[in-house]
PDB file of N, CA, C and O in Angstrom, chain B, residues numbered from 101:
ATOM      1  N   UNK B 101      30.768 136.938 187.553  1.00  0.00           N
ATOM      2  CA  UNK B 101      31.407 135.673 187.317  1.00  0.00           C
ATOM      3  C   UNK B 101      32.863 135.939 186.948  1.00  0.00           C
ATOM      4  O   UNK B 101      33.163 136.661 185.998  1.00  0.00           O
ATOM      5  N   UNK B 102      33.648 135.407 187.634  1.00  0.00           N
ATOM      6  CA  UNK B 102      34.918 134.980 187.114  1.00  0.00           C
ATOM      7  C   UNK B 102      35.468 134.070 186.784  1.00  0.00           C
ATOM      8  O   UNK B 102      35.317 133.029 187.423  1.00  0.00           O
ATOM      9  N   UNK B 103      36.358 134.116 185.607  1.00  0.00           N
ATOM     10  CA  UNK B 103      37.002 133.289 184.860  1.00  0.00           C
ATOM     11  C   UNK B 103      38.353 133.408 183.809  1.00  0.00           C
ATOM     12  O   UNK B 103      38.651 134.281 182.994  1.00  0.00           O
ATOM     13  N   UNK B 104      38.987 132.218 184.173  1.00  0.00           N
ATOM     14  CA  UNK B 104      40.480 132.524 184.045  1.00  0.00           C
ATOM     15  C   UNK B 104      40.999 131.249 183.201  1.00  0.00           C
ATOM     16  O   UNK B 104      40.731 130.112 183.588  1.00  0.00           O
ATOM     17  N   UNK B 105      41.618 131.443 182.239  1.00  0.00           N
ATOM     18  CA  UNK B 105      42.114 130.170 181.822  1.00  0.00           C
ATOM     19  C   UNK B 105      43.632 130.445 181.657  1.00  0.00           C
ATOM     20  O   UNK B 105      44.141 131.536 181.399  1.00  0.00           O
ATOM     21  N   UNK B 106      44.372 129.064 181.884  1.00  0.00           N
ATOM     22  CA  UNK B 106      45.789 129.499 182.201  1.00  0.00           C
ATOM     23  C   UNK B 106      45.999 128.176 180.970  1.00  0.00           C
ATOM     24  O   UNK B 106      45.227 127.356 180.472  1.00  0.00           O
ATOM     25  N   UNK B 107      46.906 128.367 180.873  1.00  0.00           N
ATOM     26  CA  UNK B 107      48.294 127.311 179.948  1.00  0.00           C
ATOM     27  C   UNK B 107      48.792 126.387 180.835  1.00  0.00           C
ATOM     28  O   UNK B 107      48.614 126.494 182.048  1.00  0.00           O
ATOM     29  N   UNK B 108      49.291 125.654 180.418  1.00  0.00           N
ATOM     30  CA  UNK B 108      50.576 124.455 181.077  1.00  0.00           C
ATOM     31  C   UNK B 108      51.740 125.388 182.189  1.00  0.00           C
ATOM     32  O   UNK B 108      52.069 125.434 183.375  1.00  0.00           O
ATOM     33  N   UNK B 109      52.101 126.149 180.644  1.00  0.00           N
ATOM     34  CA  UNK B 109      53.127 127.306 181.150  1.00  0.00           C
ATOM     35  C   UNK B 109      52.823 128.363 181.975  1.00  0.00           C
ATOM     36  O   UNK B 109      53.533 128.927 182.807  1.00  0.00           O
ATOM     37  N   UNK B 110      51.342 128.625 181.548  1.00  0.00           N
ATOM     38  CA  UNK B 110      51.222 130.222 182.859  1.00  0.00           C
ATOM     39  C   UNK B 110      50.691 129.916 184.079  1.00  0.00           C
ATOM     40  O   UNK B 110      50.603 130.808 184.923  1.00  0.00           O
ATOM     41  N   UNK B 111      50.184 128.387 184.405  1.00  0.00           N
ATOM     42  CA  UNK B 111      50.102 127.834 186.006  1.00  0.00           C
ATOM     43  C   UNK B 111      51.258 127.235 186.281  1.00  0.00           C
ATOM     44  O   UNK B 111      51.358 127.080 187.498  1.00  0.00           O
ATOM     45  N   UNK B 112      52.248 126.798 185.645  1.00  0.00           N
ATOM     46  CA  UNK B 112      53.413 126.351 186.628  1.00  0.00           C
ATOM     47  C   UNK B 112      54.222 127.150 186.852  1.00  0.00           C
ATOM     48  O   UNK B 112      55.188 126.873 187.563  1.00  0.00           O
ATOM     49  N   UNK B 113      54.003 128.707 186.150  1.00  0.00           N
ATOM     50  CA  UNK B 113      55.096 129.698 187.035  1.00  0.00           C
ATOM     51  C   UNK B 113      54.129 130.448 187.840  1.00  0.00           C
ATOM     52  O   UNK B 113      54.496 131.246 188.703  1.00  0.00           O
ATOM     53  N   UNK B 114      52.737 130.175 187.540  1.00  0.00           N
ATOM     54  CA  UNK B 114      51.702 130.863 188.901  1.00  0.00           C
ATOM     55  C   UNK B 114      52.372 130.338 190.200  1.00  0.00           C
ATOM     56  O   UNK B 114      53.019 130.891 191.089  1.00  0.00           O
ATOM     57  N   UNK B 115      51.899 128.826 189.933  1.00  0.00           N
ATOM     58  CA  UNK B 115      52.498 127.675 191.239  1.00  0.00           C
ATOM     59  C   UNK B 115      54.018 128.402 191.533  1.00  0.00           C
ATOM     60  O   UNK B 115      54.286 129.068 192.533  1.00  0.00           O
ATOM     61  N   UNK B 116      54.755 128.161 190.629  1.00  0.00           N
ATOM     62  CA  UNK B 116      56.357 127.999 191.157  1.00  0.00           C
ATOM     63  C   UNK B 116      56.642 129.409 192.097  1.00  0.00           C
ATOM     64  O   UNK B 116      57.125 129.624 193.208  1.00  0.00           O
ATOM     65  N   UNK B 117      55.970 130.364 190.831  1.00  0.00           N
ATOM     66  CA  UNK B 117      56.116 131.776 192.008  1.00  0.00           C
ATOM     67  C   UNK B 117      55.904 131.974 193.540  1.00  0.00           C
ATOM     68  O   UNK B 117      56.463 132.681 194.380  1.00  0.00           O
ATOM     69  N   UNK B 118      54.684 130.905 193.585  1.00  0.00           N
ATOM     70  CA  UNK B 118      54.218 130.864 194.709  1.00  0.00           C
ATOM     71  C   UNK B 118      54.397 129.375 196.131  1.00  0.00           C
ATOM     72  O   UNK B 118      53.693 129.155 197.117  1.00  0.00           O
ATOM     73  N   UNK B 119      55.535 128.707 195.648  1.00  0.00           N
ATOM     74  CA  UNK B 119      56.306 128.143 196.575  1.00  0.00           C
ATOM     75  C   UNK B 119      55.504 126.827 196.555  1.00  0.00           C
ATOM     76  O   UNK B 119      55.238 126.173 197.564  1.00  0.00           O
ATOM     77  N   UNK B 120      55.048 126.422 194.938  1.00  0.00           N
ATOM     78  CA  UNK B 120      54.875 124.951 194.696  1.00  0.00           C
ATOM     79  C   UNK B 120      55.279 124.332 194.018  1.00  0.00           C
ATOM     80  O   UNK B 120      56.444 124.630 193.752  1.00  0.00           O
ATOM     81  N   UNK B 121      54.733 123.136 193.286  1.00  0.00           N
ATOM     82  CA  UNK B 121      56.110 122.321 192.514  1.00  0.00           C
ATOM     83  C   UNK B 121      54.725 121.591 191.890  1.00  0.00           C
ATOM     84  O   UNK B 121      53.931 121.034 192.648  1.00  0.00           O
ATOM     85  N   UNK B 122      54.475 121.656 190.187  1.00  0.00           N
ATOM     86  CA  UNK B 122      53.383 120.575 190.017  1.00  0.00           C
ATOM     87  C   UNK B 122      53.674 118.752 190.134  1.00  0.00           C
ATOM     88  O   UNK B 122      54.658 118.226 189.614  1.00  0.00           O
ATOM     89  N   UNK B 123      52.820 118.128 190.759  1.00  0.00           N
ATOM     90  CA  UNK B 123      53.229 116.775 191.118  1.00  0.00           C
ATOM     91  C   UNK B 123      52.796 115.869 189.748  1.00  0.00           C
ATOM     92  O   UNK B 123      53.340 114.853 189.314  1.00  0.00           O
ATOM     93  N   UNK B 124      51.674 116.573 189.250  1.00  0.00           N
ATOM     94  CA  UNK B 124      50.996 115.522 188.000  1.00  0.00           C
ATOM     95  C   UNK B 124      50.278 116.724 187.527  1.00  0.00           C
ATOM     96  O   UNK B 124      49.938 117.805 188.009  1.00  0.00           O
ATOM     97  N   UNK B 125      50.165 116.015 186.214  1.00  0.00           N
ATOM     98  CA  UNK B 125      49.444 116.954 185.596  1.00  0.00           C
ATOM     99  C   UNK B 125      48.098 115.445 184.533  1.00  0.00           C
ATOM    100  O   UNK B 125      48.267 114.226 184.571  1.00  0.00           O
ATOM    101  N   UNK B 126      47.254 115.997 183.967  1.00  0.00           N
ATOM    102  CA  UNK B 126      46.280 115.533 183.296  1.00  0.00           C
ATOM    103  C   UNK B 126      45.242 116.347 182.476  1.00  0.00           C
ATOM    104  O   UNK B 126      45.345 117.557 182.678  1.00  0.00           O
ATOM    105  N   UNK B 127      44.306 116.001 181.636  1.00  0.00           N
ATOM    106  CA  UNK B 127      43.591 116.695 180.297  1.00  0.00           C
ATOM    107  C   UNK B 127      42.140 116.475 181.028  1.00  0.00           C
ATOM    108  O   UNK B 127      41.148 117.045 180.573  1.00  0.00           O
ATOM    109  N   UNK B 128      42.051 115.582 182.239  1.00  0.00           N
ATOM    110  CA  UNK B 128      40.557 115.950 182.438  1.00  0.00           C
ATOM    111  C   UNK B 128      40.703 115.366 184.093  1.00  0.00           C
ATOM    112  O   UNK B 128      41.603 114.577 184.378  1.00  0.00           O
ATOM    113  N   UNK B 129      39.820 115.802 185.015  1.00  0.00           N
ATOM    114  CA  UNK B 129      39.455 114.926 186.178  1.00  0.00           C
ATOM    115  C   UNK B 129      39.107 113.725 186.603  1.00  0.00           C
ATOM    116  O   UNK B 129      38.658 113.421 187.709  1.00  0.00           O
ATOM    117  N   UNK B 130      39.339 113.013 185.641  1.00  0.00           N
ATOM    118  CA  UNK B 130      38.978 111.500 185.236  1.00  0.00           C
ATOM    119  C   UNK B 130      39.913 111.006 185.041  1.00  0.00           C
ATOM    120  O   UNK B 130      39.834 109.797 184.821  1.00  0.00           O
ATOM    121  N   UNK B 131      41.317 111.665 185.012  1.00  0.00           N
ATOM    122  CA  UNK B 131      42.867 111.193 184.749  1.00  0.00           C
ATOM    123  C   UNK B 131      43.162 110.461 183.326  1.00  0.00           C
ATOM    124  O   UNK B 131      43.834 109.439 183.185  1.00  0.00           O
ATOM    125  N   UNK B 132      42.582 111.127 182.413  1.00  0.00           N
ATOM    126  CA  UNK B 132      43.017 111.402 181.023  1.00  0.00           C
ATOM    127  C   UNK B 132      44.628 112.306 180.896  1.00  0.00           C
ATOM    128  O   UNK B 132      44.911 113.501 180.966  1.00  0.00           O
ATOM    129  N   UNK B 133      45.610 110.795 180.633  1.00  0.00           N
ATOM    130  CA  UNK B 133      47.003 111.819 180.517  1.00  0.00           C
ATOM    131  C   UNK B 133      47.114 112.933 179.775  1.00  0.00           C
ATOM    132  O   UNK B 133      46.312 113.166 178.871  1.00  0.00           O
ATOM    133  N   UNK B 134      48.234 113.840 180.109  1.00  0.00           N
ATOM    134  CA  UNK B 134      48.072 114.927 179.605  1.00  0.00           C
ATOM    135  C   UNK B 134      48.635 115.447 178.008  1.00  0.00           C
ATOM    136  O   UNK B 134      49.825 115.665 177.780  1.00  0.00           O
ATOM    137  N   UNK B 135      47.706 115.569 177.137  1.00  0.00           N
ATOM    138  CA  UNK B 135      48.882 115.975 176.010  1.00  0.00           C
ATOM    139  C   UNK B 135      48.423 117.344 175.877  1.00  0.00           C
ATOM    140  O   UNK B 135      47.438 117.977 176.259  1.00  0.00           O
ATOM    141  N   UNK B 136      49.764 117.656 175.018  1.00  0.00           N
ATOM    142  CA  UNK B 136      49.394 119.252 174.327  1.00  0.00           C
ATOM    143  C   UNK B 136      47.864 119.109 173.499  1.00  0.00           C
ATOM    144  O   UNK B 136      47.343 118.098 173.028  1.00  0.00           O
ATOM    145  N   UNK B 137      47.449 120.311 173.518  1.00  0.00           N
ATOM    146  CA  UNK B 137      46.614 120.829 173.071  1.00  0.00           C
ATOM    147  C   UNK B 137      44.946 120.719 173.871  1.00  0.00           C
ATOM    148  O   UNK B 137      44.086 121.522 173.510  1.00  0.00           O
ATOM    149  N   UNK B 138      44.638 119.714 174.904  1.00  0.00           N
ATOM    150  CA  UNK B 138      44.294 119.692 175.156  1.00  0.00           C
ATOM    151  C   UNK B 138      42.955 120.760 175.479  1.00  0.00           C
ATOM    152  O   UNK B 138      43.183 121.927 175.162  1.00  0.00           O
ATOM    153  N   UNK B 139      41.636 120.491 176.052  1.00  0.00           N
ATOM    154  CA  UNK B 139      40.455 121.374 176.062  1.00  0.00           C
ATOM    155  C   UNK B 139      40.637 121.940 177.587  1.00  0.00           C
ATOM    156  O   UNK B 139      40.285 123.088 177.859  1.00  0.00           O
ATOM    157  N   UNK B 140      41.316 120.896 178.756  1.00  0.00           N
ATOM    158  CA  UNK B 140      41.519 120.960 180.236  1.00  0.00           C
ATOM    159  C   UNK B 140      42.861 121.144 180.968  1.00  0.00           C
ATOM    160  O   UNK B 140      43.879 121.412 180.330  1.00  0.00           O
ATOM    161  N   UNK B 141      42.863 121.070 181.660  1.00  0.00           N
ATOM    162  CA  UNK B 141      44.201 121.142 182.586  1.00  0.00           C
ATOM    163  C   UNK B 141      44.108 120.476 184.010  1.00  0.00           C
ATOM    164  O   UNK B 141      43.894 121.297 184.902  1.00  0.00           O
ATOM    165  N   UNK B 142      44.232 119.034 184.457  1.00  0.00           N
ATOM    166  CA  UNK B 142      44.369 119.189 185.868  1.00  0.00           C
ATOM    167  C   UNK B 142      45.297 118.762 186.579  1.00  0.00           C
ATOM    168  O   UNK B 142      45.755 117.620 186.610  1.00  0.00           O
ATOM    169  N   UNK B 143      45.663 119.864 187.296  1.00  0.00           N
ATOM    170  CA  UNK B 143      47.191 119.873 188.024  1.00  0.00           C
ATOM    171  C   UNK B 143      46.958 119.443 189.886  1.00  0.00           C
ATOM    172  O   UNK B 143      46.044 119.880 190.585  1.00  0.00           O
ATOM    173  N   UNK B 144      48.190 118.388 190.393  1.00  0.00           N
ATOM    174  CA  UNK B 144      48.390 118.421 191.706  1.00  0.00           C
ATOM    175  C   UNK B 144      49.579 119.076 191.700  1.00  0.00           C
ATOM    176  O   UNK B 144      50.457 119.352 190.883  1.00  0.00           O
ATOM    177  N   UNK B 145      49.369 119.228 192.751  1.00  0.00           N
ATOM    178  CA  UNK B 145      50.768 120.912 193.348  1.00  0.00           C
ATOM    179  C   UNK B 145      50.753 120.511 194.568  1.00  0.00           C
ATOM    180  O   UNK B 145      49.692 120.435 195.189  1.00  0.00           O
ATOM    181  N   UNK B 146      51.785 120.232 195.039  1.00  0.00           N
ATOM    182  CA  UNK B 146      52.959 120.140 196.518  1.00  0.00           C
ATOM    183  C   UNK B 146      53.439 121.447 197.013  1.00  0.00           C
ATOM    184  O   UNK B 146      54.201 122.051 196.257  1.00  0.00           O
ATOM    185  N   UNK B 147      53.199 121.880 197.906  1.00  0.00           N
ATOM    186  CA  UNK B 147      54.109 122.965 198.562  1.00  0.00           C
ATOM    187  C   UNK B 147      55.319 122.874 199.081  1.00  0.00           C
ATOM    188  O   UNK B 147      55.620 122.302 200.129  1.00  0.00           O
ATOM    189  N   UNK B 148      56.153 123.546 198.208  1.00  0.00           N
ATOM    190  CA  UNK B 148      57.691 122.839 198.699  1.00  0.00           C
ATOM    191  C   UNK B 148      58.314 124.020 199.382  1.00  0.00           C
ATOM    192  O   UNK B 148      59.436 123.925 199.879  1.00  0.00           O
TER     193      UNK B 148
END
C-alpha cells in the first residue's frame, strides 16, 4: 500500500513543477471551502 500526504504547499509546487496551476482548492469532495488546518485537501489543476 501506498500512501502520501502532501500540504497546501508541497502539492502546489508538486503541480507547479510539473506544468500546472491549482484552479480551486477545498477541505473535502463535497466542496467544503478550504481553510487551514484542515483533515483533507481537494485540488483542481489546469495544465498550463
Amino acid at each position: 500500500m501506498w500512501f502520501h500526504d502532501y500540504s497546501l504547499q508541497t502539492i502546489s509546487e508538486v503541480l507547479t513543477n510539473n506544468g500546472f496551476k491549482i484552479a480551486h482548492i477545498w477541505n473535502s469532495l463535497t466542496g467544503e471551502e478550504y481553510k487551514v488546518g484542515g483533515d483533507w485537501i481537494a485540488v483542481i489543476a489546469q495544465k498550463v
